[in-house]
N, C-alpha and C positions, 0 to 999 in steps of 0.2 A: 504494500500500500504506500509505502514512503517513498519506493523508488519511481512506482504513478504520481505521487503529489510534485515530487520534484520534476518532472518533464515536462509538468500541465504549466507550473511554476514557472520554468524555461521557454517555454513556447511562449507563453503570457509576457514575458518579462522581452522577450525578441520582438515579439507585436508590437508592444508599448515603446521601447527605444526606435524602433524604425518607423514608427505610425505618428507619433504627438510628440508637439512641443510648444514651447509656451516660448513670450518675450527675453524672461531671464535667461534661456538656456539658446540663446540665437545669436546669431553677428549680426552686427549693425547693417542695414543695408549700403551703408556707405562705409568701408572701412579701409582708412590709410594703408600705405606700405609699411615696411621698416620693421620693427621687431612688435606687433601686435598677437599675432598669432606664434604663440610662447610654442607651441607644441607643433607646427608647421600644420597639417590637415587634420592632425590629432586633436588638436585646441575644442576643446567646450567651453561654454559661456555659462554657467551657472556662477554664480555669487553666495551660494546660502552656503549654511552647515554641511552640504552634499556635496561642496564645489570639488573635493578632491576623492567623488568617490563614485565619476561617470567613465563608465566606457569611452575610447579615444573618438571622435566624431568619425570618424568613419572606415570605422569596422563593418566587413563585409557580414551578411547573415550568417553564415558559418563561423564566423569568430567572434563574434557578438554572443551565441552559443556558449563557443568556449571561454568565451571572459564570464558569461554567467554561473556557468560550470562551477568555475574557479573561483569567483566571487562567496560560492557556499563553502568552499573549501574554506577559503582563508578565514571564513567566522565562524569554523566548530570550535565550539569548547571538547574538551580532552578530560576524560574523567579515569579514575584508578580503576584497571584492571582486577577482577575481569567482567565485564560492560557488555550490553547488547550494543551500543553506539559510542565510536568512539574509544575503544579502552587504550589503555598502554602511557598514560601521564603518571612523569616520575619514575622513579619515584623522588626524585630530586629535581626541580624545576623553579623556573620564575614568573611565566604567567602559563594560562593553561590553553591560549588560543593567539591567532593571529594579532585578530581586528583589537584584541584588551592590550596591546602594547601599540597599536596603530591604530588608534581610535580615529574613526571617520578614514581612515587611510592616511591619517595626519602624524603631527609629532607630539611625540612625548615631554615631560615635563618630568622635573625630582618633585618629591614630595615635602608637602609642609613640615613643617616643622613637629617633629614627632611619631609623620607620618611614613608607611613602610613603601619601600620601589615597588611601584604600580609600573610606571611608562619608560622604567630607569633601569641600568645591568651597571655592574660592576666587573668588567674585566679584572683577573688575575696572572701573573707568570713568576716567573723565580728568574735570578739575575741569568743570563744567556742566554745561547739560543738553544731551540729546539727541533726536533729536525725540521729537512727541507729550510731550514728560518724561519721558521715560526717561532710565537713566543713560547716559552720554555715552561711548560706545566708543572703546576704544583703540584706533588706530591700527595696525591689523595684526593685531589680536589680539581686538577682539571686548568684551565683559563677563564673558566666564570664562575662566580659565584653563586652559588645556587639559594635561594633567600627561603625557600617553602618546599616545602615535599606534603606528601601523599602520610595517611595516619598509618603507624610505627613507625617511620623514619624521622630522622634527626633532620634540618634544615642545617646547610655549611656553615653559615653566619648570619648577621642581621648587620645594616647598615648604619649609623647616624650621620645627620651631615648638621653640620653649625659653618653660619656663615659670620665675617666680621667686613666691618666696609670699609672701601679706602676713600676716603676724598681728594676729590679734585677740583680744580677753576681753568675754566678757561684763558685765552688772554683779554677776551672783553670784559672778565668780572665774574661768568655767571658757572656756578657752582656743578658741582654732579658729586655722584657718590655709585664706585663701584663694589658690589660684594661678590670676596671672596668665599670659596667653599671649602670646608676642609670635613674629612672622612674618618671614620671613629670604625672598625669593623670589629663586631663582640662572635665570638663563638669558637672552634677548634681549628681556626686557619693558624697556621704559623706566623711567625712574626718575620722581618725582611722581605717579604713577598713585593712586589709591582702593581700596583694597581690604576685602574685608569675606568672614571665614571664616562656613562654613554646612556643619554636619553634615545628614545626610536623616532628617526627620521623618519618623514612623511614619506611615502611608496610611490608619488606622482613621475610619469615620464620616467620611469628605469627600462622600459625597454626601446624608449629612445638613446639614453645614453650608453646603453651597450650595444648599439646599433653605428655609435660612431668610429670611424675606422682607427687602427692603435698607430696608424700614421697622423692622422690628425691632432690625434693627442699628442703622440709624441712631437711634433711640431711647434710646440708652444713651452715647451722644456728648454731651462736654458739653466741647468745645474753649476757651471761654472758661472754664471751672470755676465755671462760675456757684453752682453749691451749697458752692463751699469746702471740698470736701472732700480737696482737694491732687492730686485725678484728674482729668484732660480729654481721656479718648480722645477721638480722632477718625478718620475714614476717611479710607484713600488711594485715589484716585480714577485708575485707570492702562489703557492701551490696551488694546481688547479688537481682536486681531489677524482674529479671526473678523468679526465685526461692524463694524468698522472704526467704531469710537468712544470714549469714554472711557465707562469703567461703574466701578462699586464694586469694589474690591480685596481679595480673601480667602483666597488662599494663599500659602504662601512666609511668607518670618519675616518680612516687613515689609509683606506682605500687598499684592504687587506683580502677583499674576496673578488675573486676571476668573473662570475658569472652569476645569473639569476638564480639560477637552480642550483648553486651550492649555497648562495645566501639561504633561498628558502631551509634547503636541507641542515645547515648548520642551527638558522632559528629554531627548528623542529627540535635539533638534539639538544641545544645547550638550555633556550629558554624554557621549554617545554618535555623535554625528558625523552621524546618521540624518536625511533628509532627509524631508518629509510635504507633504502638500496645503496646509497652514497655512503650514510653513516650509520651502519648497522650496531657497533657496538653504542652501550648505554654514558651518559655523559660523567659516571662517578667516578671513575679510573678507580685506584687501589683503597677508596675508602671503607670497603666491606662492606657497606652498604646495600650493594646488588648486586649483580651476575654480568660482569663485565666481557662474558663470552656467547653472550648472547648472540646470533648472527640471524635470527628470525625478526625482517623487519616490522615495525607496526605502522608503517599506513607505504602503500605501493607508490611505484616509479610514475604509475598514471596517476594518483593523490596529486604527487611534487610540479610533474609539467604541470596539471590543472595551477595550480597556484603563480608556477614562474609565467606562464602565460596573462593567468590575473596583472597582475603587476608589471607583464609588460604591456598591457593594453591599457592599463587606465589614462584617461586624458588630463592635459592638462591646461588649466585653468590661462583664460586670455587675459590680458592684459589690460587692465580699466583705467579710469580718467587720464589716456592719452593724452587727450586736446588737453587741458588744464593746462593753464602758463606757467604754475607754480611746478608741474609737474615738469613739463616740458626743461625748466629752470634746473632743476634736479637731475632729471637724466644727464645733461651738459654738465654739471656737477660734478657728480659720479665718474665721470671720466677725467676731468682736470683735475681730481684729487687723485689720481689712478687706479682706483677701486677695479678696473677691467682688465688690470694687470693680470690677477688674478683671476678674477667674476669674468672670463670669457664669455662674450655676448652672445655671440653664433658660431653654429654649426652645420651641416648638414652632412645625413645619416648617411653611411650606406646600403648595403643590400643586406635583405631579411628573405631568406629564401621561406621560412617558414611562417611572419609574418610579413606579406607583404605590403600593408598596411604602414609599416615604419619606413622604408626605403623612402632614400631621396626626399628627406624632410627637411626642410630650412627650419631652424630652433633653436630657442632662443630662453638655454637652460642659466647662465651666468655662471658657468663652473668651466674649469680646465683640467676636471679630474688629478688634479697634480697634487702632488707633495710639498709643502711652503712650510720653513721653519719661521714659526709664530712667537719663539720669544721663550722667556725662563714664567714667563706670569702665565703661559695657557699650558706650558708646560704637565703632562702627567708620568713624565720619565719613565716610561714603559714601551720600548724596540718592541715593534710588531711587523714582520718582516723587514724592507728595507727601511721602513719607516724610525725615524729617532723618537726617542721619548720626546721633542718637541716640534714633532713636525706630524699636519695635521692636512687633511684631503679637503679641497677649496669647495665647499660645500654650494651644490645648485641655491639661485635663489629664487627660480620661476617658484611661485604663490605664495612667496613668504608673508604677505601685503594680507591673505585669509585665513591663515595661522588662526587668528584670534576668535575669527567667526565657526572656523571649523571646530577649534579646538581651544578654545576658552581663555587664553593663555597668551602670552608675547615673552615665554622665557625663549632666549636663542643662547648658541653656543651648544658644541657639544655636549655640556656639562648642563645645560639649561642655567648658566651663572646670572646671564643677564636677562635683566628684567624685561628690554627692550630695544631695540633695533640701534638709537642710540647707544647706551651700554654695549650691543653688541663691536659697534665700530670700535668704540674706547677699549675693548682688550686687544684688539690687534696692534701687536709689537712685532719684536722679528722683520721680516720680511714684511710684514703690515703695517711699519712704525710710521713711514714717510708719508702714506695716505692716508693714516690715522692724525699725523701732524699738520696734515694740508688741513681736514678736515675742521680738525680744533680752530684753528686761524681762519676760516670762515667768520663770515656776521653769523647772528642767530639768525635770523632769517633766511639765510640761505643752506643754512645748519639744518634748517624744518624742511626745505625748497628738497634737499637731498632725501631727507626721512620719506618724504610723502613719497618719492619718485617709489624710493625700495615700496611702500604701502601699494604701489599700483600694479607691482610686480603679482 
């Protein structure tokens, strides 16, 4: 009966995206060139709470399908074995679904004060490397912290985070205050370990950005800084589990995982306990815990595409109050402080033999998937493949502007430190210092002029 409710569900759900729509979810009928259409023919126009959680505009019937597919996928809850639906969570985990760590298909936030990691993981390693380069697992415990498990089992640890602020002034007079975070971790983890906090970025546009060629990325690397321009991304080069080789690195903040479907697959095992074709053994290494020899996966190789196909088809969010002068003012902005250095504006995809739907996209993510060392203050001194403990993956900024609307919230930064887009520019040091410094020597008014521009992103 469930497997008919879900088809009826699917058919319905294929009628409804191809047949209606409304003003919110449409282009204007007059719309400029230039970087409008964020996601090149992918672009939807919705603004609400759902902006980051529509299918790419245009998805053929058949893959409309399977992004629906996928879409059920990615919001099971996972419950303790042994389950008519679903079993096989934990027995050591951090949340027990997709969509509860990507809520709306959005990001994540740390928790208040007091409060336990909902949208937030704490990476772990031990000083070196691990094979392949990887970071180097703790003893019992893994590279993540596992915060909750399933009943008779222990949880690894529990988190605190206490912040203290730092003040600052501009040079026109006017004040700010940044908070730091610092991490307190209680339970049976060893002491000297590496650690490094990670809220969950939004899932918009990933199968455009791994549709872009590793020539084009790499094109935009300039390690030695040869042009002097105080910038020298470079790529991290990290195990591709599937393939069994080292390839180019593109997701994750430090830009640690190869491909959609090992990210999915990794999610499965570390935050959720969930074992797959890729990662069959369980995520507690030698803590006694479980059955680390387990090789019977719990959810199938056809589960994992349904998902990496989700995620690469959702669309993403267009670009709003273009015309605004104030806006207009800020994009120009953004660039004379050299914020594009980094925030690469355009791109275009290449070929998706499987979706064709991606290929040959003009897009307009603000990321150069690169590696940019950020300074001793964003610092989490934790090597994750070629990545240094201060060097961080130049994070996309298409829909940062509906953050708030989707997902309640305007904490940015990997860490979710900063309160607000503001804040977020003022920790860029490092290779971020010189456009952080343009920035500050701004008027306020043009300080807002740049703010609103990222709001329209």
């Amino acid at each position: 009966m469930k497997k008919i409710l879900n088809v009826i569900f699917l058919l319905f759900a294929v009628y409804f995206f191809q047949n209606c729509s409304d003003n919110p979810g449409s282009p204007p009928e007059e719309m400029p060139e230039d970087d409008i259409l964020s996601g090149g023919a992918t672009t939807v126009f919705l603004t609400g709470s759902l902006a980051f959680s529509q299918p790419a505009a245009n998805l053929s019937a058949t893959t409309l399908e399977k992004h629906l597919a996928g879409d059920l996928q990615f919001e099971q809850s996972f419950v303790k074995a042994p389950a008519d639906v679903n079993p096989g969570l934990g027995p050591l985990f951090n949340n027990n679904s997709c969509i509860n760590c990507h809520i709306g298909d959005g990001r994540g936030n740390p928790p208040f004060a007091g409060g336990q990691l909902e949208t937030m993981l704490i990476r772990i390693s031990s000083p070196g490397s691990g094979e392949h380069n990887a970071p180097n697992p703790v003893s019992g415990f893994g590279t993540q912290l596992q915060t909750r498990s399933i009943i008779g089992y222990e949880p690894e640890g529990s988190v605190q985070i206490t912040y203290s602020e730092i003040a600052g002034e501009y040079p026109d007079g006017t004040t700010y205050s940044l908070r730091k975070p610092d991490y307190i971790i209680s339970g049976n983890v060893p002491g000297g370990i590496l650690i490094s906090p990670r809220v969950a970025p939004s899932v918009i546009g990933l199968g455009l950005l791994e549709a872009i060629s590793e020539n084009d990325i790499l094109s935009n690397a300039d390690e030695g800084d040869f042009d002097q321009d105080g910038v020298s991304g470079r790529p991290n080069y990290v195990w591709n589990a599937e393939t069994n080789r080292t390839e180019l690195g593109r997701f994750g903040w430090k830009a640690n995982t190869p491909t959609l479907i090992q990210q999915a697959a990794s999610a499965y095992n570390n935050d959720m306990g969930i074992t797959s074709p890729l990662f069959p053994m369980e995520n507690c290494y030698s803590s006694g815990q479980c059955d680390t020899t387990n090789d019977d996966p719990e959810i199938s190789q056809d589960i994992l595409e349904q998902v990496e196909l989700y995620v690469q088809t959702l669309g993403v969010p267009a670009r709003r109050n273009y015309d605004d002068e104030t806006v207009k003012l800020g994009k120009n902005l953004f660039k004379q402080v050299g914020c594009n250095s980094c925030h690469i504006t355009q791109f275009t995809t290449g070929s998706n033999s499987k979706i064709p739907e991606l290929t040959n996209q003009k897009i307009h993510p603000y990321t150069d998937l690169l590696l940019h060392d950020m300074g001793d203050e964003l610092a989490d001194n934790r090597p994750d493949f070629d990545a240094t403990g201060r060097e961080w993956r130049t994070p996309p900024l298409w829909g940062i502007g509906l953050v708030e609307i989707v997902n309640g919230h305007t904490f940015f930064m990997h860490d979710g430190r900063a309160r607000n887009l503001e804040e977020a520019i003022l920790w860029h040091f490092g290779e971020g210092e010189n456009s952080r410094e343009k920035f500050m020597n701004l008027s306020k008014s043009e300080r807002e002029a740049l703010i609103k521009f990222l709001q329209s992103l």
